[in-house]
C-alpha positions in Angstrom: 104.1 35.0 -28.7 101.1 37.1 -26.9 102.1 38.9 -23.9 101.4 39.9 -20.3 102.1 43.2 -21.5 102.5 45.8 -24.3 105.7 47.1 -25.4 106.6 50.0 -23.6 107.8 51.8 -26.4 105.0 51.0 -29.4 102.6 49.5 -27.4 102.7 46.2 -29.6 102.2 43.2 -28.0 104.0 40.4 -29.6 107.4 40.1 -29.0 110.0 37.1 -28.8 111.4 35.6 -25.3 114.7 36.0 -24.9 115.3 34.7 -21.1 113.3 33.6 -18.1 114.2 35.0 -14.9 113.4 33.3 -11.5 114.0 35.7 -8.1 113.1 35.2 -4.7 110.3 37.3 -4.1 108.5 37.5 -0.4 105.0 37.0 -0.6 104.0 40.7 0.7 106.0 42.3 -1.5 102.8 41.7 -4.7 105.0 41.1 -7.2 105.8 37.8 -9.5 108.6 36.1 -8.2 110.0 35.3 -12.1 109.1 36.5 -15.4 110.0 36.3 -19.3 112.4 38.9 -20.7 111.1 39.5 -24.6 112.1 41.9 -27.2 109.5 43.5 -29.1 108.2 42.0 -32.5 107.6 45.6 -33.6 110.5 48.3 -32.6 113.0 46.2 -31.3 112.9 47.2 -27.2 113.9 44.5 -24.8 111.5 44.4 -21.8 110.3 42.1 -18.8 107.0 40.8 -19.1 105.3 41.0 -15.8 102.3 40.1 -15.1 101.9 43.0 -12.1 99.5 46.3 -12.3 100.0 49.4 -12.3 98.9 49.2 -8.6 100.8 46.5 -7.8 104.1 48.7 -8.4 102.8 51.4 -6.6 102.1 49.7 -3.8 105.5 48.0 -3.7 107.5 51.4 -4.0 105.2 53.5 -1.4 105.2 50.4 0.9 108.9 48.5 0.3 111.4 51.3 1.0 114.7 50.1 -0.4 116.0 54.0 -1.4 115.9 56.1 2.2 119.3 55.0 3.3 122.1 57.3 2.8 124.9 55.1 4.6 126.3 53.9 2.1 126.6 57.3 -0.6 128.5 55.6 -3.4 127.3 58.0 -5.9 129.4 61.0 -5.7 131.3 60.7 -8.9 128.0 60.3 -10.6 126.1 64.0 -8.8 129.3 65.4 -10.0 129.7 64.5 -13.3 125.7 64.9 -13.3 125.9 68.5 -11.9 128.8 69.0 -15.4 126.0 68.6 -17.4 123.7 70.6 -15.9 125.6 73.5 -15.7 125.9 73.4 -19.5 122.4 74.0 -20.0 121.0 75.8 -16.9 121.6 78.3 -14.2 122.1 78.0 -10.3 118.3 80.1 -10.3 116.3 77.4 -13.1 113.3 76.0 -11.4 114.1 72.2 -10.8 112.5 69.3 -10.4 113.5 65.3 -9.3 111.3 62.9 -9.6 111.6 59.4 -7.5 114.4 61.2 -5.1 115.1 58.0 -3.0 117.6 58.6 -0.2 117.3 62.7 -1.5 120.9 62.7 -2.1 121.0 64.1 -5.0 118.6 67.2 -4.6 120.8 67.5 -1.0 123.8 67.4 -4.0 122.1 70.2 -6.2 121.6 72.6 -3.3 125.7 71.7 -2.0 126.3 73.0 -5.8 124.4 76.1 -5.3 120.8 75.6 -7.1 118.4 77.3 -5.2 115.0 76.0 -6.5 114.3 72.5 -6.1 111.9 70.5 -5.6 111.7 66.8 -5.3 108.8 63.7 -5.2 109.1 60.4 -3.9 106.6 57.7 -3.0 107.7 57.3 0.1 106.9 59.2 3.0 110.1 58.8 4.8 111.9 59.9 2.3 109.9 63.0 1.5 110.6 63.9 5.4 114.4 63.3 4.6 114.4 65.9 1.9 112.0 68.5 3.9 114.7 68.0 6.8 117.5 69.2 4.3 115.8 72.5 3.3 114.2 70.4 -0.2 110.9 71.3 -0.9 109.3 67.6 -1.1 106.0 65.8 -1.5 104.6 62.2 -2.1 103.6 61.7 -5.5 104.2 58.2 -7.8 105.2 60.0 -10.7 109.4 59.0 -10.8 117.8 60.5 -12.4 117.2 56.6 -12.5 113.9 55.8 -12.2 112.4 55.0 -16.2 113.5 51.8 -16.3 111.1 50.9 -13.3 108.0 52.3 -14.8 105.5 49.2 -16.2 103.9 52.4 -18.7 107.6 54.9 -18.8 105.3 56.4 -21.8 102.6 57.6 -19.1 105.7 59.4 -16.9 107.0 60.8 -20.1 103.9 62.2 -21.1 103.5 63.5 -17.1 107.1 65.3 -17.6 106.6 66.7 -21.2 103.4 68.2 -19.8 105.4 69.7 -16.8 108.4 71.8 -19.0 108.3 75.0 -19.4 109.1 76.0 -23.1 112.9 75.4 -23.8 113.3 73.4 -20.7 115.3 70.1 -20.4 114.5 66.8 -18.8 117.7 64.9 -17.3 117.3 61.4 -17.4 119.5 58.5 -16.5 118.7 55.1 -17.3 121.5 51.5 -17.4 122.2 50.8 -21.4 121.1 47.5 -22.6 123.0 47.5 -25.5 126.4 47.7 -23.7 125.3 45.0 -20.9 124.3 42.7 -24.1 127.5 43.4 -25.9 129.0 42.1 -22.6 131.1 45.4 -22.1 129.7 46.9 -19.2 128.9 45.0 -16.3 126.2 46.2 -13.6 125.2 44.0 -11.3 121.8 42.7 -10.4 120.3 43.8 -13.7 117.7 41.7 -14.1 115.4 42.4 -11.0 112.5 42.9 -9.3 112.2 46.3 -10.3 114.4 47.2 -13.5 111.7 46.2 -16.0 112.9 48.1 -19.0 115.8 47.6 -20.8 116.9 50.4 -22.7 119.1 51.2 -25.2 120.2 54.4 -26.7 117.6 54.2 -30.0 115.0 52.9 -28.0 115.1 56.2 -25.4 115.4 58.5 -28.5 112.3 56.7 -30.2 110.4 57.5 -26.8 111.6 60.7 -26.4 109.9 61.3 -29.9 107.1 60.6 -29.1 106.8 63.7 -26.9 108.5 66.1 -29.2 111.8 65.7 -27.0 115.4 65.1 -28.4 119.0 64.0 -26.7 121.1 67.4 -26.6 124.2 66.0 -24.3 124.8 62.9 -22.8 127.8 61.2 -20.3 
């Protein structure tokens, strides 16, 4: 089966649909309202196949604000058992960086917990003005906790992330697992979206971690 788009993992492009997925989709918004979840022919990693650019997605996320409201802060337990892991590897002074920041929540989290250097991108404006008006050091930038499984090219941010760490420094990432969603023992809803477009599971992160010389040390 030939594809809209190459794996995001080998950069194949022959893979095997698995579902089709319809959404509602307003017109503005520049993004297909349904496309064909595939796993790839070559290494295995389940992906949507949209037919939307690069500049379709940035678009959408600097334009189509879904992450500046803090009303609703659901994800305490998750900063905290975060910050548990951070403080295994890194001190209150290491220079940090978060990439796709939202709401700025958690960066507003880091500095509750004491870290002192952070800084923080986001494409959207309003949210870089949330963060600046909490003391983060914030700017507008499309490069993106959970934010890989929204990338159409997550080997291009990789690459931008590898290229930003300092010798012996570590890259926090969190992403939903696949596998336990397939297995049917962890539920999350909305899954399958407008913007989740990578499916990961634990293998296929550590095969794209790989790529870039990087390797999973910890995990929660």
């Amino acid at each position: 089966m030939v594809l809209n788009r190459n794996c995001p993992i080998c950069d194949k492009r022959n893979g095997e649909k698995i579902e089709h997925i319809c959404m509602n989709v307003p017109e503005n918004y520049r993004l297909p309202d349904s496309y064909n979840i595939v796993v790839c022919d070559n290494c295995g990693m389940v992906y949507a196949d949209t037919s939307a650019s690069v500049e379709d997605y940035d678009w959408y996320y600097t334009n189509c604000n879904f992450y500046g409201d803090d009303s609703k802060d659901d994800n305490r337990e998750r900063y905290d058992w975060m910050e548990d892991l951070l403080k295994k590897h890194l001190t209150k002074e290491s220079v940090m960086l978060e990439l796709g920041a939202g709401n700025g929540r958690y960066s507003m989290a880091l500095k509750e917990h004491g870290y002192s250097q952070i800084t923080a991108t986001d494409p959207s404006e309003e949210n870089v003005q949330r963060l600046r008006a909490a003391g983060i050091d914030a700017y507008v930038a499309n490069i993106y906790s959970e934010v890989t499984e929204h990338l159409l090219i997550p080997r291009k941010g990789i690459a931008n992330v590898a290229s930003l760490l300092r010798n012996n420094g570590y890259f926090m990432l969190s992403v939903p697992d696949y596998s336990l969603i397939a297995k049917d023992t962890c539920s999350i809803p909305n899954y399958f979206n407008l913007e989740h477009i990578n499916y990961f599971s634990e293998d296929s992160l550590d095969t794209l971690m790989a790529q870039f010389h990087m390797k999973r040390i910890d995990q929660k």
